[in-house]
C-alpha positions in Angstrom: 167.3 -101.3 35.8 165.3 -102.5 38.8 162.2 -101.4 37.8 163.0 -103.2 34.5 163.7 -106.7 35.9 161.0 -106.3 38.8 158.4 -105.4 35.8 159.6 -108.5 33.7 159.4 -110.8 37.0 155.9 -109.7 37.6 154.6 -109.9 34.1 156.1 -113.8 34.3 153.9 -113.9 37.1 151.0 -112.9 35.8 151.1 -114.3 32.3 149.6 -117.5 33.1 148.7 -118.7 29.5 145.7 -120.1 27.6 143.2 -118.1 30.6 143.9 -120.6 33.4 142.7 -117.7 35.7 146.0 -118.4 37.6 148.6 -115.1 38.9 150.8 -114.7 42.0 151.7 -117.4 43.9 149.1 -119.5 42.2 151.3 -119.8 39.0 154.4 -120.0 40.8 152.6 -123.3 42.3 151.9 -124.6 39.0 154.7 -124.1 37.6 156.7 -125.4 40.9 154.8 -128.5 40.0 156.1 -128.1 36.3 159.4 -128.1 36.9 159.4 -131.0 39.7 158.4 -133.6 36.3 160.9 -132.0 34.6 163.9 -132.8 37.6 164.2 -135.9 39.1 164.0 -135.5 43.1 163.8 -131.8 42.6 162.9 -130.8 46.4 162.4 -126.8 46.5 163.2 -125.5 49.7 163.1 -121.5 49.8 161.6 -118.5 47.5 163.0 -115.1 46.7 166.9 -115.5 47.5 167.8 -112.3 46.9 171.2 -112.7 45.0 172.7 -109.2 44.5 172.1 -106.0 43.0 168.6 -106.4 42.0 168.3 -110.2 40.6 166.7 -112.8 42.8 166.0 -116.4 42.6 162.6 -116.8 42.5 162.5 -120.5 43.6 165.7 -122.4 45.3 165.8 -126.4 45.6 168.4 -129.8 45.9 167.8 -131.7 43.0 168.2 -135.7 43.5 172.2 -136.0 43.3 172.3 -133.3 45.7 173.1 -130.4 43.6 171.7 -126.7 44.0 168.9 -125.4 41.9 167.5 -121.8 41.8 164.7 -121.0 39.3 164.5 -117.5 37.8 161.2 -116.4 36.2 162.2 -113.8 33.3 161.2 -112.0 30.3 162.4 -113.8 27.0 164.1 -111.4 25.7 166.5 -108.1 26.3 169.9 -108.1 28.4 168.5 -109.4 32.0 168.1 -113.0 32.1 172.2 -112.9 30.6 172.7 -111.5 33.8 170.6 -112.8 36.0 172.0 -116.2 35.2 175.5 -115.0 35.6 174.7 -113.5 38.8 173.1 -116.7 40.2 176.4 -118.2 39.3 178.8 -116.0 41.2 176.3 -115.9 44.2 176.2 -120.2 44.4 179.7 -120.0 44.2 180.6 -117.1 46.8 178.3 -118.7 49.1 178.9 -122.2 49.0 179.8 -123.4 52.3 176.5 -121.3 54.4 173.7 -122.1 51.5 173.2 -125.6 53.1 172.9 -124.0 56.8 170.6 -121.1 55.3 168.3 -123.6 53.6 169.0 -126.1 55.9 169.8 -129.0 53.0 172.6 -131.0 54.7 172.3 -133.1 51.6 173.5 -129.9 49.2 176.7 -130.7 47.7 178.5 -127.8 47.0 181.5 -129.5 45.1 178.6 -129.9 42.5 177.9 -127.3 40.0 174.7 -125.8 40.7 172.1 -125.4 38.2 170.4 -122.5 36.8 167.2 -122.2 35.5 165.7 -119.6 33.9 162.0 -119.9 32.4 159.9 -117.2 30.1 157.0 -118.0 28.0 159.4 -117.9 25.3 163.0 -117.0 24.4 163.6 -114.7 21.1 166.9 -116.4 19.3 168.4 -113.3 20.0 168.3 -114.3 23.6 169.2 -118.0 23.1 172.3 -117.0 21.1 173.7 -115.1 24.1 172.9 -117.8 26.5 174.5 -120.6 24.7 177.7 -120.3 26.0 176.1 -120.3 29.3 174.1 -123.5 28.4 177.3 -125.5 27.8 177.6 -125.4 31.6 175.0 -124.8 34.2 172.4 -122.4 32.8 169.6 -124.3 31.4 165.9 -122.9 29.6 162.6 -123.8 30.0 159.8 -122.2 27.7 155.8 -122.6 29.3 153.4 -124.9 27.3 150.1 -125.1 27.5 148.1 -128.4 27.1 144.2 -128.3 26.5 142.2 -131.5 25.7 139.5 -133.1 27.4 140.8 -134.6 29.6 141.6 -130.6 30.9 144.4 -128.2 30.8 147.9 -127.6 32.1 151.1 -126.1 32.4 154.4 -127.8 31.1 157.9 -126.3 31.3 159.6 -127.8 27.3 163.5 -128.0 27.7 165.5 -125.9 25.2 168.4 -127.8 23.2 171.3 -126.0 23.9 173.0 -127.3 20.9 170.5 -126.9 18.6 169.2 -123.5 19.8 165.5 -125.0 19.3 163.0 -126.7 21.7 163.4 -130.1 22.3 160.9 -132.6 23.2 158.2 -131.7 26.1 160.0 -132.6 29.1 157.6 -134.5 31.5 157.9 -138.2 32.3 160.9 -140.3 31.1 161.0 -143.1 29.1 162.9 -146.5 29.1 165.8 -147.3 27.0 163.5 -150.1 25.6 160.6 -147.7 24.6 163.4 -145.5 23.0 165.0 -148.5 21.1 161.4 -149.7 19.8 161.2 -146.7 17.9 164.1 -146.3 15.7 165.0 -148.1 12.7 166.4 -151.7 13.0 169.9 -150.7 11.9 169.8 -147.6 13.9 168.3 -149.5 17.0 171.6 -151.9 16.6 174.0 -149.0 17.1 172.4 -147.2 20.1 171.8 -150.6 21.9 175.4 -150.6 21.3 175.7 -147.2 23.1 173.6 -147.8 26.2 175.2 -151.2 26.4 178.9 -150.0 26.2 178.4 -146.5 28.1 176.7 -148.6 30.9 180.1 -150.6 31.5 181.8 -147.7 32.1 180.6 -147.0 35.7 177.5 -148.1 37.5 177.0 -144.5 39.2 176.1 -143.5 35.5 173.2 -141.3 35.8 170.8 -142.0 32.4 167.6 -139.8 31.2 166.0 -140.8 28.0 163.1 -139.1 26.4 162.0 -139.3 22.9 164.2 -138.0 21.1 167.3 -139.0 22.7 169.2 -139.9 26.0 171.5 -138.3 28.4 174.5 -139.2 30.6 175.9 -138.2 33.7 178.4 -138.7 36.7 177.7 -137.5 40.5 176.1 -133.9 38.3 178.3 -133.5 35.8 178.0 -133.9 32.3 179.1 -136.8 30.1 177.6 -137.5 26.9 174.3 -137.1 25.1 173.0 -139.6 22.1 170.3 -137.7 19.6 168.0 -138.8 17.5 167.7 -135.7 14.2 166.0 -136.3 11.3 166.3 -139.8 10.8 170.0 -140.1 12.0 172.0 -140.7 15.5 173.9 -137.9 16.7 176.7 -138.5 19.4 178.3 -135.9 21.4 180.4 -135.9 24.7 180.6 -133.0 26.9 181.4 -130.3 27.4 181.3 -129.2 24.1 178.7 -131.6 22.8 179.6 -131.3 19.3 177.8 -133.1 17.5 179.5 -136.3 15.1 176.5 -138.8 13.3 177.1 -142.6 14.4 176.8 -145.3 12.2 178.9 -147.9 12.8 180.1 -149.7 15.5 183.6 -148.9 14.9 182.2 -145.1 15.6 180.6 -146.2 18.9 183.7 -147.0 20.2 185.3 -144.1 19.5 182.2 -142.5 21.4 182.9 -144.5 23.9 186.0 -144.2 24.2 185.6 -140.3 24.5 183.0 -140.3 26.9 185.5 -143.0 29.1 188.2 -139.9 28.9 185.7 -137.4 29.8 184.4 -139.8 33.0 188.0 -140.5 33.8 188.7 -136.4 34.2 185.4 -135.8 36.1 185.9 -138.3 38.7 189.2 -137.2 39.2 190.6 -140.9 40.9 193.3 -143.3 38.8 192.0 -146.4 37.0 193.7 -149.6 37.0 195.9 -149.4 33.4 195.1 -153.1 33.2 191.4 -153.0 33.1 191.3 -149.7 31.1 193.6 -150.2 28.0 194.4 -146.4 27.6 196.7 -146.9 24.7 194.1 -149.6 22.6 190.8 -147.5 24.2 187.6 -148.7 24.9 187.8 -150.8 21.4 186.0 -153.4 19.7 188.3 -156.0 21.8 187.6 -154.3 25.3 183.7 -155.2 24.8 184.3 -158.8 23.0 183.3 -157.7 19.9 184.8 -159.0 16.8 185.8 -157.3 13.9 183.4 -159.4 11.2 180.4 -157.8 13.6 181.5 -154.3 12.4 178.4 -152.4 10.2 179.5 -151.2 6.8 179.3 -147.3 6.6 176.6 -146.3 4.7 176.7 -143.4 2.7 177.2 -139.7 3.2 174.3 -137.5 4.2 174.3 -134.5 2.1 175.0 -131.8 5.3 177.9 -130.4 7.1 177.5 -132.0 10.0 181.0 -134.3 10.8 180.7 -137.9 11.5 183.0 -140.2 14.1 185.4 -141.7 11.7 185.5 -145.7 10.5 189.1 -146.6 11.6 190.7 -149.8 12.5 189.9 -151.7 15.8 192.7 -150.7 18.5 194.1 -147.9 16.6 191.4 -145.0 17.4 192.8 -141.6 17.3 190.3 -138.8 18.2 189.9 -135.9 16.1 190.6 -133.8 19.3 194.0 -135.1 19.1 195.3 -137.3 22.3 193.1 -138.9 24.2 194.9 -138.5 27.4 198.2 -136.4 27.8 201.8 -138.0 29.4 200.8 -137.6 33.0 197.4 -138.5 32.8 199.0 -142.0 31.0 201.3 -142.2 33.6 199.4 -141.5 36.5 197.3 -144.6 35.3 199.9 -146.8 34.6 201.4 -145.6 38.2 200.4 -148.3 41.2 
């Protein structure tokens, strides 16, 4: 087994692609460099953190909110990468309170989930199946791209969708909201100005990525919600499931809303004031001043089996997870 994932870490080594004439430490330069367009304030600060058995982290780094990275290089295929990524998992969290003196990163936060990155040249979908439990949490996958024009070549790392099981956009720069909005449809562009407008009352510590095919929410590291755009149509999803619902209305925003509100409210872990968050009503049409003429007709079904964020009346929403919040959680709010 050692020889096996030693083999499949130096073969990631040495398969730069598209003859860039680049191995060893070289590559693992590049592709440091990579992966550093792909983070925001990605710092790596060590190499090799050997984490157990025979599975090391071949690059270890504090990402900008101050959670814990390590980067494993691995094959794309076969059992190793599964548990690799598991093993980088236990190790963060066995070791949590010396990993900031070892690497000497006083601004690690270990109540943060750290992330796991594992990178091949490519993942088979018999791989990516395994790992998307995995991805629901801390485990994310990069494939290696390689751009050639004439203005030169490079090395990109492309982010795989965890929900979709296929490669999203190329990761490199961000874009603005705006440059997002300009691009969709202008009755499509009216419901996810509606989402970035409404998501971004919700806290101003709200962490936002947008690239072009969607945008991304989070709190202090964790997860929030994500807003797609797939095949011509707006996809909504809160964590940490991410399923999936299409958004069409404004009525459905809310409810989005209003879900990602819950899932904020149970990752910063602190009571809101029950008067400025109306638990019972939710994050409504009323909540944002919005009046109920301004509501979009539904348009029609798209002929799929993906399910949508149901119309329903303004300060009734009930969640097809059931209740929003339980008792306690309603009465620790309304509690002074």
């Amino acid at each position: 087994m050692t020889e096996n994932i030693e083999s499949g870490r130096e073969a990631q080594k040495s398969e730069c692609p598209g003859g860039l004439g680049q191995s060893g430490e070289t590559y693992l330069v590049t592709l440091q460099g990579a992966l550093e367009r792909c983070i925001p304030g990605l710092v790596i600060l060590d190499r090799d953190l050997e984490l157990g058995g025979a599975h090391r982290a071949d690059m270890v780094g504090v990402e900008g909110s101050g959670r814990l990275v390590m980067v494993l290089l691995v094959e794309g295929s076969g059992d190793e990468p599964v548990m690799g990524a598991v093993e980088a998992l236990a190790f963060a969290r066995r070791n949590a309170t010396v990993l900031p003196v070892h690497l000497d990163a006083p601004r690690l936060r270990v109540d943060l989930e750290p992330r796991v990155i594992l990178i091949a040249q490519s993942f088979d979908e018999y791989l990516m199946d395994r790992l998307h439990p995995l991805q629901q949490g801390s485990v994310e996958l990069f494939e290696v791209r390689l751009l050639r024009s004439a203005r030169g070549e490079n090395i990109y790392l492309s982010a795989m969708d965890p929900s979709l099981g296929t490669s999203s956009s190329s990761v490199g720069e961000d874009i603005s909201a705006e440059a997002f909005l300009a691009q969709l449809p202008p009755e499509r562009e009216h419901i996810a100005r509606e989402c970035f407008e409404k998501l971004a009352r919700i806290d101003e510590e709200l962490e936002l990525r947008v690239h072009s095919t969607g945008a991304q929410w989070s709190f202090r590291g964790g997860e929030l919600a994500r807003l797609d755009w797939i095949d011509e149509a707006l996809h909504a999803s809160v964590a940490p499931d991410y399923t999936p619902r299409y958004l069409r209305s404004s009525a459905q925003v809310d409810l989005f809303v209003e879900e990602a509100l819950v899932r904020h409210v149970r990752l910063i872990g602190t009571r809101l004031d029950a008067e400025a968050v109306h638990v019972r009503g939710g994050m409504g049409a009323s909540a944002f001043g919005r009046k109920a003429e301004d509501s979009l007709e539904p348009e029609a079904e798209l002929e799929d089996d993906l399910p949508e964020l149901p119309d329903v009346p303004e300060g009734s929403y009930s969640s097809s997870r059931g209740d929003i919040l339980t008792p306690e959680e309603i009465q620790a709010f309304q509690a002074d």
